[in-house]
C-alpha positions in Angstrom: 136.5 119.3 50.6 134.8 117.3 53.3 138.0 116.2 56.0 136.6 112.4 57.1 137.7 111.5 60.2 139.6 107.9 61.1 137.9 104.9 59.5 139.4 102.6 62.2 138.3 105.1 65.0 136.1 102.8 67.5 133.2 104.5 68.8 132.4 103.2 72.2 129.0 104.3 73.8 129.7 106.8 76.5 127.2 105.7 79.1 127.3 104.6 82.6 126.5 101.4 82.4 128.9 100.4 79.2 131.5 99.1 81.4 129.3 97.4 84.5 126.0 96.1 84.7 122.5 98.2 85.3 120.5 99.3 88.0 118.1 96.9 87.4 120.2 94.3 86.4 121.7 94.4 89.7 117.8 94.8 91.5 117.1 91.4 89.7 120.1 89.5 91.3 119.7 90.8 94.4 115.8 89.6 94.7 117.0 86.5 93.2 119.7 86.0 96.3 117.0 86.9 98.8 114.2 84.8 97.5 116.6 81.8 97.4 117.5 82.6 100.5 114.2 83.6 102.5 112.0 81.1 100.6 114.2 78.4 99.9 114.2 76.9 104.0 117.3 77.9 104.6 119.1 75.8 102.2 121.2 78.7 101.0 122.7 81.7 102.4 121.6 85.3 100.7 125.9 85.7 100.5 126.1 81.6 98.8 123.4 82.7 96.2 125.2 85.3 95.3 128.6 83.3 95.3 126.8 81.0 92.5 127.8 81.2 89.0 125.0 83.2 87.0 123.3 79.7 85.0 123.2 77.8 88.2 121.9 80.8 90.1 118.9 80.9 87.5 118.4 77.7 87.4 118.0 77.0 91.2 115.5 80.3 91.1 113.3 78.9 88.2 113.0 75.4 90.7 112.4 78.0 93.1 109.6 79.4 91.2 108.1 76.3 89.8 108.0 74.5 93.3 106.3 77.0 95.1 103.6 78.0 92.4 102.8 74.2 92.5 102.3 74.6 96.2 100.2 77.8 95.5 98.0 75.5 93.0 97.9 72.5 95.7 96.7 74.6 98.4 94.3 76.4 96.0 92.7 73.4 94.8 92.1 71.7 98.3 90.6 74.9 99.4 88.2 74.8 96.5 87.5 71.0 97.6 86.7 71.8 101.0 84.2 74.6 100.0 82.7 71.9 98.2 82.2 69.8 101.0 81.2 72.2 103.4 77.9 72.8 101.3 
């Protein structure tokens, strides 16, 4: 006869990261914090990004993001303009 073993036994998955966040996880926040902090003119610390709660944290790097790949497109576009002009 086959013995079964406790029904209302929880498995919990053995591995590092079950009880704290990833490597990676961690390498994203971090680039976050520094971005905000080296690209964002000084507006926030590397340490005050960090501070933020996780939704306001993303949501000030996605501004982050969108303003300066707007600037990237401006300055693009006027370059192209004053090849234009130039021939």
């Amino acid at each position: 006869m086959r013995k079964l073993g406790n029904p209302f036994a929880l498995k919990l998955p053995s591995d590092q990261t079950f009880f704290g966040l990833t490597a990676a996880y961690d390498k994203v926040v971090m680039d976050q914090c520094f971005e905000l902090g080296y690209y964002g003119n000084n507006t926030l610390t590397i340490m005050e990004a960090y501070s933020l709660p996780v939704n306001v944290r993303s949501y000030y790097y996605a501004k982050l993001v969108g303003v300066k790949e707007a600037e990237a497109a401006a300055a693009e576009k006027a370059q192209q303009e004053n090849k234009g002009k130039r021939r």
